[in-house]
Residue frames as a rotation matrix with the C-alpha (Angstrom) as fourth column:
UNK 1
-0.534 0.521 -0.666 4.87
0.395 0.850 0.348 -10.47
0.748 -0.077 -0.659 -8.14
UNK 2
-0.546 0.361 -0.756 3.59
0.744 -0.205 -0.636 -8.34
-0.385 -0.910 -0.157 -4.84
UNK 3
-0.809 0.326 -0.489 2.71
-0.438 -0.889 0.132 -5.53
-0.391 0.321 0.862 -7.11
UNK 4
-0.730 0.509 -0.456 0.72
-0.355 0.287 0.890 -7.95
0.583 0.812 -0.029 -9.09
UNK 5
-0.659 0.318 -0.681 -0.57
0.492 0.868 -0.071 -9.37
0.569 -0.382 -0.728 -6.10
UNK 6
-0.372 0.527 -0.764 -2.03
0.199 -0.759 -0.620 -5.98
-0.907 -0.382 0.178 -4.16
UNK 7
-0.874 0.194 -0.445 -2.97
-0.486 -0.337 0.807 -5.06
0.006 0.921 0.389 -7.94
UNK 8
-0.525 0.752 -0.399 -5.65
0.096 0.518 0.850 -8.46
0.846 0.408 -0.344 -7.61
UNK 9
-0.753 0.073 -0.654 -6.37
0.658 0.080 -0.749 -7.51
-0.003 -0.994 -0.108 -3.88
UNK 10
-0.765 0.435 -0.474 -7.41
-0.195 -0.859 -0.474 -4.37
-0.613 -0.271 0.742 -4.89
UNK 11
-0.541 0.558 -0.630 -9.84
-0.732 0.056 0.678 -5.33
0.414 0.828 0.378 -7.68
UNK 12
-0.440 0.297 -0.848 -11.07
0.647 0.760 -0.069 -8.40
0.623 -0.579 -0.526 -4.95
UNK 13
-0.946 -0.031 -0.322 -11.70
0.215 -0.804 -0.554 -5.22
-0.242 -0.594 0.767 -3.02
UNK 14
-0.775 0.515 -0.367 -13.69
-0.546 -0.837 -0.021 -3.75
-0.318 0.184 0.930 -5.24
UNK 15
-0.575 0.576 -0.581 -15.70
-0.246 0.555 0.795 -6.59
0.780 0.600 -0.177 -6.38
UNK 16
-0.418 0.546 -0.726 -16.84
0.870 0.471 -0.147 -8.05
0.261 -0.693 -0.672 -2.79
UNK 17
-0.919 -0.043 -0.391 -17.90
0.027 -0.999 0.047 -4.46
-0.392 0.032 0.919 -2.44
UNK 18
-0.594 0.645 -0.481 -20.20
-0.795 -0.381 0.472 -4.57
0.121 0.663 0.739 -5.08
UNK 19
-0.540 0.366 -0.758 -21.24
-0.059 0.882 0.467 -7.98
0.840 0.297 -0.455 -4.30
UNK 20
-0.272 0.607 -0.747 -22.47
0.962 0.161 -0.221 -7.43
-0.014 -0.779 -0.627 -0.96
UNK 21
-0.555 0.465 -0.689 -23.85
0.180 -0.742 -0.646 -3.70
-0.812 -0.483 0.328 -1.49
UNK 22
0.657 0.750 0.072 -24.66
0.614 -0.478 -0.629 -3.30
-0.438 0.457 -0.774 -5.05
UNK 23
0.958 0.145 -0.249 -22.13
0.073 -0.958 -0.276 -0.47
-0.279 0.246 -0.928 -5.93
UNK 24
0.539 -0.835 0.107 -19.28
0.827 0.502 -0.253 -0.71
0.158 0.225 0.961 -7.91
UNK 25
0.554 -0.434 0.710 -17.93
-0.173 -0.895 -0.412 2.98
0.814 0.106 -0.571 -6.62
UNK 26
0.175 -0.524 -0.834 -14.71
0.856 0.499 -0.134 1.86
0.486 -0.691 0.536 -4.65
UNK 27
-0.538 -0.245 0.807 -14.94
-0.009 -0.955 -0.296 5.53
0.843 -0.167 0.512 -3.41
UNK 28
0.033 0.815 0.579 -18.17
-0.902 -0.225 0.368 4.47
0.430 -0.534 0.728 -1.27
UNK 29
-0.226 -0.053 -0.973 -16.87
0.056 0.996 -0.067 1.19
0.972 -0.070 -0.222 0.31
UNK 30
-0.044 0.420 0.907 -18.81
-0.857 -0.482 0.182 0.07
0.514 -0.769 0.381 3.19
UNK 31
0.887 -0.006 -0.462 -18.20
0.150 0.949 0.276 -3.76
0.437 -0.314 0.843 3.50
UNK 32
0.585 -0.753 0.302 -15.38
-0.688 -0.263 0.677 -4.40
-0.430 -0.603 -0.672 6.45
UNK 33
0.563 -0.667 0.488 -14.10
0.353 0.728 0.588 -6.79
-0.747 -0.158 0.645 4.27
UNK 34
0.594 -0.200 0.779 -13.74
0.709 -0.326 -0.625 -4.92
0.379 0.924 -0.052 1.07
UNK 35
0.739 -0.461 0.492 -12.24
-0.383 -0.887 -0.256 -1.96
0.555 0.001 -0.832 2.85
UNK 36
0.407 -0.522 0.749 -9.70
-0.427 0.617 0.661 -4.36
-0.808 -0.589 0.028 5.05
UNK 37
0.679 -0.214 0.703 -8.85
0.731 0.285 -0.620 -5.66
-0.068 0.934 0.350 1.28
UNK 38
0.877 0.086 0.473 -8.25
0.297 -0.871 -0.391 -2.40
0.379 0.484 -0.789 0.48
UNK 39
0.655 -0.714 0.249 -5.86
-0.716 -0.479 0.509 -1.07
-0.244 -0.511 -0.824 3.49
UNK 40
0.464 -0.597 0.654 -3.80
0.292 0.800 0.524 -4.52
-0.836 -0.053 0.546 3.04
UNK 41
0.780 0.207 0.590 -3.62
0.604 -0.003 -0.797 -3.64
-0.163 0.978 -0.127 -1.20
UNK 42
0.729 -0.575 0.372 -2.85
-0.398 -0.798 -0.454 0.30
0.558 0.183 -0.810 -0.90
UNK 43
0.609 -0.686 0.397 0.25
-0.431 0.134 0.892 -1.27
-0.665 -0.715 -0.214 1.97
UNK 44
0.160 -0.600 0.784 1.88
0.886 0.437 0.154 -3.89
-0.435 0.670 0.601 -0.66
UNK 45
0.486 -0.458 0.744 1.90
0.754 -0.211 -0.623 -1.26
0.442 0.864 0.242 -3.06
UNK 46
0.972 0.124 0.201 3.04
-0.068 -0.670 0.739 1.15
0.226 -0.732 -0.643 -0.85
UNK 47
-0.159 -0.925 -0.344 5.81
0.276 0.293 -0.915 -0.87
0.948 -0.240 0.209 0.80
UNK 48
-0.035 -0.095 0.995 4.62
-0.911 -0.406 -0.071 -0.14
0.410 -0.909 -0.072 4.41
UNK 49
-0.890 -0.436 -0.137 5.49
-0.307 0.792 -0.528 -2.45
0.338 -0.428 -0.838 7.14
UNK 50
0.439 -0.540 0.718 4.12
-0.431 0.575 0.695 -5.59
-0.788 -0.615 0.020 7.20
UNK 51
0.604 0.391 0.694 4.29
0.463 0.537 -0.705 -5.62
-0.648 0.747 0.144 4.15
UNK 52
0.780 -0.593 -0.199 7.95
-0.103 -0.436 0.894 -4.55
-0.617 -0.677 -0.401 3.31
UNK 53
0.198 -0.850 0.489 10.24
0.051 0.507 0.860 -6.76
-0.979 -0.145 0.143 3.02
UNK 54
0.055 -0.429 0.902 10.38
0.938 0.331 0.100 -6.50
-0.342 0.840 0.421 -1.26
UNK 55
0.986 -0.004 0.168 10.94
0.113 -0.727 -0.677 -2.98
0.125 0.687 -0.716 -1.58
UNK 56
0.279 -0.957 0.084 14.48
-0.386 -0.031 0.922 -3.09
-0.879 -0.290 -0.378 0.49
UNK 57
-0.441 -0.793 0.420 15.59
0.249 0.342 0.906 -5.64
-0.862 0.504 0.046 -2.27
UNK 58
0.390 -0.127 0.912 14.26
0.918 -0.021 -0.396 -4.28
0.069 0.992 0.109 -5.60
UNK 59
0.871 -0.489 -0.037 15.87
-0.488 -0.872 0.046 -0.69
-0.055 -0.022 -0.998 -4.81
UNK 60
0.259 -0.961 0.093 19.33
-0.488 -0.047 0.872 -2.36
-0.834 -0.271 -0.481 -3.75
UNK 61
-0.467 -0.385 0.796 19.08
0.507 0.620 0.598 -4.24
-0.724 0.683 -0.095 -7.25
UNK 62
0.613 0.330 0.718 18.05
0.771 -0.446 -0.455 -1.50
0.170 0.832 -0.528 -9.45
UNK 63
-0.404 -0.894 0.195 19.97
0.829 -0.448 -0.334 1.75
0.386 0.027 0.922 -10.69
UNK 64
-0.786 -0.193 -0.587 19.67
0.564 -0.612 -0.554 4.85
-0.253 -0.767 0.590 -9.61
UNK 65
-0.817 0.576 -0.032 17.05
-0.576 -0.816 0.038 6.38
-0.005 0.049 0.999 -11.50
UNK 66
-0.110 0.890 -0.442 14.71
-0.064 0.438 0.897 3.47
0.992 0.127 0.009 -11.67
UNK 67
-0.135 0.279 -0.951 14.98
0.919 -0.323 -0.225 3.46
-0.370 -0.904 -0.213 -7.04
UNK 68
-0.996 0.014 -0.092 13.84
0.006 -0.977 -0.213 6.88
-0.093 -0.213 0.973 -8.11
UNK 69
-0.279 0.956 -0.086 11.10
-0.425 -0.043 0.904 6.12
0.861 0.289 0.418 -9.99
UNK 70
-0.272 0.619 -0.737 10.14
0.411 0.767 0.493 3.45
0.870 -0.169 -0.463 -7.56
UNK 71
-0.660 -0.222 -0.718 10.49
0.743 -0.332 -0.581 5.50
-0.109 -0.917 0.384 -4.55
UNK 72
-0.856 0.266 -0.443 8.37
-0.266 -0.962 -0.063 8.45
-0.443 0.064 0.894 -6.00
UNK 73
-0.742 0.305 -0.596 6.40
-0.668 -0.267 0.695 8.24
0.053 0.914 0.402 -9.17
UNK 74
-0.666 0.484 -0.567 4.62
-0.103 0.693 0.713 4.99
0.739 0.534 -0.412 -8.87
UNK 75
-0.896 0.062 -0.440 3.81
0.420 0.442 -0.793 5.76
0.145 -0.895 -0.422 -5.42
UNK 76
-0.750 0.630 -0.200 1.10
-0.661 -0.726 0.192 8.57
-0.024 0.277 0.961 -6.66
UNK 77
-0.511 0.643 -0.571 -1.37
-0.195 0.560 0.805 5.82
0.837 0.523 -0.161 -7.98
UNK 78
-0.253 0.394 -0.884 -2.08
0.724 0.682 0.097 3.94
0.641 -0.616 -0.458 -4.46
UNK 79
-0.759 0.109 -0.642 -1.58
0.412 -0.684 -0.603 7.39
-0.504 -0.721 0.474 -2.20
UNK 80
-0.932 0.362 -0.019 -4.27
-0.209 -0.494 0.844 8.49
0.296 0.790 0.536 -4.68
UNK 81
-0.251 0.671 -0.698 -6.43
0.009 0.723 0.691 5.71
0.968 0.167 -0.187 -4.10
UNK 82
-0.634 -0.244 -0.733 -5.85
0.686 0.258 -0.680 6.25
0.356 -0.935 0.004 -0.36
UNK 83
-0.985 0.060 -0.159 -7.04
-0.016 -0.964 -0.266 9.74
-0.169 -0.260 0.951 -0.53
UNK 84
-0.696 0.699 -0.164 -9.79
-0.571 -0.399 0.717 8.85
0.436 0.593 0.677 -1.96
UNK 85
0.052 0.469 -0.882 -11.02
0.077 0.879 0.471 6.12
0.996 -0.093 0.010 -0.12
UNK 86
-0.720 -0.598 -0.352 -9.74
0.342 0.135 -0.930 7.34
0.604 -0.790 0.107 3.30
UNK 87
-0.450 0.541 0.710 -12.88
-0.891 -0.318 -0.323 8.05
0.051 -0.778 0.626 5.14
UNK 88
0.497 0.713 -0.494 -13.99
-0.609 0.692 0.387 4.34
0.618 0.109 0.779 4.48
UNK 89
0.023 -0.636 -0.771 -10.71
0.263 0.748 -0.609 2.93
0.964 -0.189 0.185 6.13
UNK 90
0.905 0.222 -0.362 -10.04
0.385 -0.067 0.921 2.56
0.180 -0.973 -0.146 9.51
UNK 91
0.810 -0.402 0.427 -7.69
-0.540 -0.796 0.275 5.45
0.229 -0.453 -0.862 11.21
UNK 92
0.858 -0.176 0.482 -6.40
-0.479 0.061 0.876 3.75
-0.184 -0.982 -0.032 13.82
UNK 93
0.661 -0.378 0.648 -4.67
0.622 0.759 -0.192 0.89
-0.420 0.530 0.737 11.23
UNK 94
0.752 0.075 0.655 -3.45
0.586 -0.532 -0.611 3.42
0.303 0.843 -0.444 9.06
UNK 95
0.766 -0.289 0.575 -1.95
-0.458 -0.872 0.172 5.39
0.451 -0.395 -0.800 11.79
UNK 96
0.664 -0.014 0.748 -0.33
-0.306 0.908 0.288 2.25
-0.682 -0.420 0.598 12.83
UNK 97
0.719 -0.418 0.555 0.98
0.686 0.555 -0.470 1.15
-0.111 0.719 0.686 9.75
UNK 98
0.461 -0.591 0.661 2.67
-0.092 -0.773 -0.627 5.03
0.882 0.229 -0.411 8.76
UNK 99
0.572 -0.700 0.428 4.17
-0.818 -0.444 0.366 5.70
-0.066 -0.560 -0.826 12.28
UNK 100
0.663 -0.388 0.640 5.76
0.174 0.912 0.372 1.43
-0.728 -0.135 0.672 12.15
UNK 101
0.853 -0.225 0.471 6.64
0.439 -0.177 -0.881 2.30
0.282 0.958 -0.052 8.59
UNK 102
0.609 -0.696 0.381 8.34
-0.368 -0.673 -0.641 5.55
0.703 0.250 -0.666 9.63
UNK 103
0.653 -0.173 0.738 9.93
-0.721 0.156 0.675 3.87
-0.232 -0.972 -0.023 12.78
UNK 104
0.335 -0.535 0.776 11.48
0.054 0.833 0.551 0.83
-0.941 -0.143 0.307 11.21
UNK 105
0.913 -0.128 0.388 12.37
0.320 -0.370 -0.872 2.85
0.255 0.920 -0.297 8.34
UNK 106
0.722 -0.624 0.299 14.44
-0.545 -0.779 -0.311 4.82
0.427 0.061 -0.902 9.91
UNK 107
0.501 -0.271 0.822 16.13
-0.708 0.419 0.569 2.02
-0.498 -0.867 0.018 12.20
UNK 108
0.586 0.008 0.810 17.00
0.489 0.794 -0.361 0.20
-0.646 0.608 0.461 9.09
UNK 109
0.862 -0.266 0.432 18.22
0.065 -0.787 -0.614 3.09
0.503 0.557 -0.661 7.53
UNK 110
0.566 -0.669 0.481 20.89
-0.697 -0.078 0.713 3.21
-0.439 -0.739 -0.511 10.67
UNK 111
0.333 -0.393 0.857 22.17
-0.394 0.768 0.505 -0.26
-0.857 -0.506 0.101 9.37
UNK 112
0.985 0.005 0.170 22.50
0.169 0.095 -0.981 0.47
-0.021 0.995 0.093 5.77
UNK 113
0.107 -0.993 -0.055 26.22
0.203 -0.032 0.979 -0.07
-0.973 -0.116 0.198 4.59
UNK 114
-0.485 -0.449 0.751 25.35
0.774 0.180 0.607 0.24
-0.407 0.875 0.260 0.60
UNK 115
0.690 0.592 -0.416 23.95
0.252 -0.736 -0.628 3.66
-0.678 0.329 -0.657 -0.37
C-alpha cells in the first residue's frame, strides 16, 4: 500500500509539472511543488526516515531472500530516479533525510533482538 502510494505521488509529481510548465520531462522539474512531490515519493519508496516505519515490518515478515530483494534490487528504480532528477531537488532535504536515515538506522539496529 506505501509502495502504491509513492508510486501515485510520483506520477502526481509528474503531472502538476506538466500542468504548470508545459513539459512532461520529469528530468526538467521546476515547479516547488512537483519536485517536493517528488523528494516525499523517491523517500516512501526508499524507506528513509519519515517515512519508515513499513520497511522494519515487511523485512521481519518476509524470508530471507525476498529482505534481499527488498533491501537491494527494487531499490535501483527510485535511486535511479533520484539521480536523475537530483539537480531539481533540494540538497539540504536530501542531506537531511540520508544522514536521519543513516542515524536512526543504525540506533535501531542496536535494539534488534531477531536477525
Amino acid at each position: 500500500l506505501v509502495q502504491a502510494t509513492a508510486s501515485a505521488l510520483l506520477l502526481f509529481s509528474s503531472m502538476s509539472n506538466a500542468w504548470a510548465t508545459g513539459q512532461w520531462d520529469i528530468t526538467q522539474l521546476t515547479h516547488s511543488t512537483s519536485c517536493l512531490l517528488l523528494t516525499i515519493a523517491i523517500a516512501m519508496k526508499l524507506g528513509l526516515v519519515p517515512f519508515h516505519f513499513w520497511f522494519p515490518e515487511v523485512l521481519q515478515g518476509s524470508s530471507m531472500t525476498t529482505a534481499l530483494l527488498l533491501s537491494t534490487m527494487i531499490k535501483f528504480p527510485p535511486i535511479t530516479i533520484l539521480y536523475l532528477t537530483s539537480h531539481s531537488l533540494n540538497p539540504t532535504l536530501l542531506t537531511t533525510m540520508a544522514i536521519t536515515s543513516t542515524a536512526l538506522g543504525g540506533w535501531m539496529g542496536l535494539n534488534q533482538t531477531q536477525i
